[in-house]
N, C-alpha and C positions, 0 to 999 in steps of 0.2 A: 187227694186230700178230702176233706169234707170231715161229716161225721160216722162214729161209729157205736154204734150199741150193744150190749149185751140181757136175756130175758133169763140166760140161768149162772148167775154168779159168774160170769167171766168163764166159762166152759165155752162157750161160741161167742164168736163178736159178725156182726152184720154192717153190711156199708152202707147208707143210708143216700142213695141216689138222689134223692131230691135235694139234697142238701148244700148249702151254702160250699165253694168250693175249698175255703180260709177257713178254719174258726179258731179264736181267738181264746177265747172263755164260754161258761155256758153256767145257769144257775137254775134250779127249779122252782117253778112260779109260786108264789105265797096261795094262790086259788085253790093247791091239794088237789089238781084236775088230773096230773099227770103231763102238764104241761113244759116247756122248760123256754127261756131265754136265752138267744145264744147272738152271743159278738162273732161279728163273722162278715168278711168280705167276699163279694163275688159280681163282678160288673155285667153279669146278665141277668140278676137277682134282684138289684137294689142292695138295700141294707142302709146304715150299717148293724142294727138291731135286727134279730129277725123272732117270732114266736114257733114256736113247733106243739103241734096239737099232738094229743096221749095217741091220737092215730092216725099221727105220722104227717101231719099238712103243715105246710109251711107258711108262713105269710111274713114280709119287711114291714114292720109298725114306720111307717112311711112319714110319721109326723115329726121324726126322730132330725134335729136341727139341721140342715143342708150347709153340706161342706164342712162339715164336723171330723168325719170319718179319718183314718178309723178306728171304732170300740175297742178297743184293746184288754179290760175288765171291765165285769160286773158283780154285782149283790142284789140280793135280792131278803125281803124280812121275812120274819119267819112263818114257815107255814102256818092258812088259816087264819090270818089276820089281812088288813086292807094290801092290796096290790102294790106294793110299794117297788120299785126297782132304780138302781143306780149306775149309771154307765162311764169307765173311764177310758178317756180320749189319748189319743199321738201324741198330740200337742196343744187342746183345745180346750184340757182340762174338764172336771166332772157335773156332771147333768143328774136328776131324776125326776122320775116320774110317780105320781102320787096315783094313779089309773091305769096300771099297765101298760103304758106306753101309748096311749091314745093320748098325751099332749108330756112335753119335756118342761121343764127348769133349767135355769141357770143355778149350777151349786156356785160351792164359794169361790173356787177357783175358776168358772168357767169361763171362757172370754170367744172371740170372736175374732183374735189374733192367735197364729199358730204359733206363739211363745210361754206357751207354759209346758214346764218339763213333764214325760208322758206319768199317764198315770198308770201304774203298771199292776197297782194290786187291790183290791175293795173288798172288805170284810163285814159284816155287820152281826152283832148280838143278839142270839135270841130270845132276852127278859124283855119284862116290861118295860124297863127303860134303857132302849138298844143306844147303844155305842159304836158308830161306824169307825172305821180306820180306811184311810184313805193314801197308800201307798205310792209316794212319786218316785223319780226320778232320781231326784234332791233329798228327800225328805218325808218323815211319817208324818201326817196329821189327822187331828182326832174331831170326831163333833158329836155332840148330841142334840136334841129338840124335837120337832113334830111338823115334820119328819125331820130327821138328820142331814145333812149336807149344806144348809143355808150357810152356816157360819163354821168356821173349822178352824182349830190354833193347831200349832206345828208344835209337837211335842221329838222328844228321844226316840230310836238313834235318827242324827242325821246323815243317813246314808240312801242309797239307791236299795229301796222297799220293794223285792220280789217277789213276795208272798207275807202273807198275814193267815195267822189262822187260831180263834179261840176256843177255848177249853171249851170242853159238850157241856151245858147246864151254867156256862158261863153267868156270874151277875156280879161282877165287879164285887164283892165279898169274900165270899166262901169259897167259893169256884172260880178265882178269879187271875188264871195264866194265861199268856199270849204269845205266842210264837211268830217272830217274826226272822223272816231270810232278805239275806244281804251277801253281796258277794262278798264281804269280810267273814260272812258266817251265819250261825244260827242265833237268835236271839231270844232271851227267855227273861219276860218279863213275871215276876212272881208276886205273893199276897203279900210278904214280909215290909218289901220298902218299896210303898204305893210309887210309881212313876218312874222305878228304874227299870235299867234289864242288866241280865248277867252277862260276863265275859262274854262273848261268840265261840259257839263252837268252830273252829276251821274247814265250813266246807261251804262253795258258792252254793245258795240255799235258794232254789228258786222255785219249788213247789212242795208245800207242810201241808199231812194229815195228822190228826189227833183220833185217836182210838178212844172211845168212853169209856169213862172213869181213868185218863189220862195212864191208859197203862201199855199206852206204847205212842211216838210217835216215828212219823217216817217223812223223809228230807229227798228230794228230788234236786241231784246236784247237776250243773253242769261240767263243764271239760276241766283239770286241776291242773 
């Protein structure tokens, strides 16, 4: 297990020996360093957050709440703007950090009892005025503010949220589709009628890319 990388287009993949032995999720740093954030368990590491440098070092942001674990997703805003990152829990519900990870939050669902359903998916928009989606177990919920995650309402479907993924140039107008997977299917929220989503396409939809200028996307199923 661990990680694995590629330097030329998926032509070679390399195993990344230092690396956390679990990983979870993984997102690249808003800093534009080469940096990336990666969920990831491994009990002779620490964790459950870890940062990986453009050359290759590793370190567990160690301030990350004790007994949290473990990270299961992350988000991260978009490059070139403040440090902002978002971390979603087993059962402990979501956190972030406005610093990189040098000091955590309570989001709105976090608690310090292992009964919040996990959180399985975290998406965040890249305008100016970002829109996180926050994918549980139960249920999709949405926030915005400065930063996002303080306050969150639980919008459509309510289903178990296994991926989220928004249109390239997303801003809630013009560009403004969202795909979201669900083991009932693929869902596809459009510009037409603000707050719905269409029928589901039928397949357990548990990992969505969007190609720019929305001319292809691709659905990571599991077992039918």
């Amino acid at each position: 297990g661990g990680l694995y990388y590629t330097t030329a287009r998926g032509v070679n993949w390399y195993h990344d020996a230092a690396s956390p032995l679990t990983v979870y999720d993984l997102v690249p740093s808003p800093a534009n360093d080469g940096s990336l954030y990666v969920a990831a368990t491994d009990a002779a590491k620490g964790g459950p957050v870890y940062k990986r440098s453009s050359s290759g070092e590793w370190a567990s942001l160690v301030n990350f709440p004790s007994g949290r674990e473990p990270v299961i997703s992350l988000a991260a805003s978009r490059p070139g703007t403040s440090d902002q990152v978002w971390a979603g829990t087993e059962a402990y519900g979501m956190y972030y950090s406005t610093n990189g990870g040098t000091s955590w939050t309570t989001g709105c669902d976090g608690s310090t009892r292992n009964t919040v359903p996990t959180v399985l998916s975290l998406a965040i928009s890249h305008n100016s005025s970002p829109l996180l989606l926050e994918g549980r177990a139960d249920k999709l919920f949405k926030s915005t503010g400065n930063p996002p995650g303080a306050v969150c309402t639980p919008t459509t479907p309510l289903l178990r949220i296994q991926a989220i993924a928004f249109e390239p140039l997303w801003d809630g107008s013009k560009y403004c589709h969202i795909y979201v997977g669900t083991p009932r299917g693929l869902f596809l929220k459009g510009c037409a009628i603000p707050g719905s989503f269409s029928p589901p396409k039928v397949v357990d939809a548990k990992a969505v890319a969007l190609a720019n200028g929305m001319r292809g996307a691709f659905i990571g199923s599991g077992s039918q």
